[in-house]
N, C-alpha and C positions, 0 to 999 in steps of 0.2 A: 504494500500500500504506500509506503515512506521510501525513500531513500537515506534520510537522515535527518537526525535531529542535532542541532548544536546549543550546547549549551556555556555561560559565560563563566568566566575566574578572576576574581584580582590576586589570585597565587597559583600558578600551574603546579608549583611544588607539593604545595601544601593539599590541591584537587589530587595530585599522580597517589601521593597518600592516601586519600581518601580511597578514590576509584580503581585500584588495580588491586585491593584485597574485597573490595565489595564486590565488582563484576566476575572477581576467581568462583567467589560462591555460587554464579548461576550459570561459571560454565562459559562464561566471555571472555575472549580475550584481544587482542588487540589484532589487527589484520597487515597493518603495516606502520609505518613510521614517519612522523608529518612532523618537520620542526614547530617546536613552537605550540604543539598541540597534543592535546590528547585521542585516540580514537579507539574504540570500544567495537566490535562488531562482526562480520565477516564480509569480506574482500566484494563479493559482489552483491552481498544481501542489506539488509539495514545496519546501518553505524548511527553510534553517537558518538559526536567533537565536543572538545569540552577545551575552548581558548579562550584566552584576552579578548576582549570583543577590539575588531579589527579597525575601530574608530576612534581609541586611547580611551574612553568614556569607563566610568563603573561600569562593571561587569551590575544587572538588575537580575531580581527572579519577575515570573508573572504570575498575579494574583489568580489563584483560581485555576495557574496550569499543574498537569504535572506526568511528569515518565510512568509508564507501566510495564516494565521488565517482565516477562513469561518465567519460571522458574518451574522447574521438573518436575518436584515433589513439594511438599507443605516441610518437610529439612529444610531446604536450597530456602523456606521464605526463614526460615527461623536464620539460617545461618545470614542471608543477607543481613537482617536487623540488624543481630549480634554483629557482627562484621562492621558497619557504617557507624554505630556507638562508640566500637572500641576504635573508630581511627575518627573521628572529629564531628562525627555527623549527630543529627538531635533526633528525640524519638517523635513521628508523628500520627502514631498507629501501631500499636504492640500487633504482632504476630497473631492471627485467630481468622475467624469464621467471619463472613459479611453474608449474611443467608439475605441479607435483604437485595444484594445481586440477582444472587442464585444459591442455593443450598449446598453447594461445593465451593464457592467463592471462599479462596484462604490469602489473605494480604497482610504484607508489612507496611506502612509511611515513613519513610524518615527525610530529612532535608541534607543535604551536601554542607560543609563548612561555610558556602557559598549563600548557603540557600532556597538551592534548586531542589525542589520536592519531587524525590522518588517513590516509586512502589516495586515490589517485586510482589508477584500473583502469580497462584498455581488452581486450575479451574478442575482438577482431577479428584471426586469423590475420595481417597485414599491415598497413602504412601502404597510404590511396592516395594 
């Protein structure tokens, strides 16, 4: 549906921290190498960039946006949370059940040190 999402930083360092132990938990990993930038995704499917916004300006979140990461099993959401806590991220949604989606609806919320509001969601009745 997407090609990409980018999202902004006023610390690449301080995001590389963040995002390359949060996306190991679902399984993401980086497709190639872009100075200056972060990229999340695979080579000809959807990525997400995560740079300096290319105008010098603060990097902003958007009210009301936010990422929804696929994640394998209802693990892969716990370990995300866990994961994005212990490297700088805040909690916006403990791990659990959103039956008011759908009855298998299992989500984490947390925001990036940034502030960019992610999810990772696993839609699968069960672990196997």
């Amino acid at each position: 549906m997407f090609s990409h999402v980018t999202l902004g930083t006023q610390n690449l360092d301080r995001a590389r921290r963040f995002y390359e132990p949060v996306m190991d938990t679902l399984g993401i990993s980086s497709p190639f190498e872009l100075p200056g930038t972060l990229v999340f995704g695979s080579l000809v499917g959807a990525k997400i960039f995560i740079v300096s916004p290319f105008d010098g300006q603060p990097a902003s979140v958007g009210n009301g946006s936010h990422i929804a990461l696929s994640a394998l099993n209802r693990a892969a959401v716990d370990a995300f949370h866990s994961a994005a806590l212990a490297h700088g991220g805040t909690d916006e949604g403990a791990p659990g059940l959103r039956p008011h989606y759908h009855p298998n609806y299992y989500a984490a919320y947390v925001r990036d040190p940034d502030g960019n509001k992610l999810q990772a969601v696993c839609h699968r009745p069960i672990d196997d």
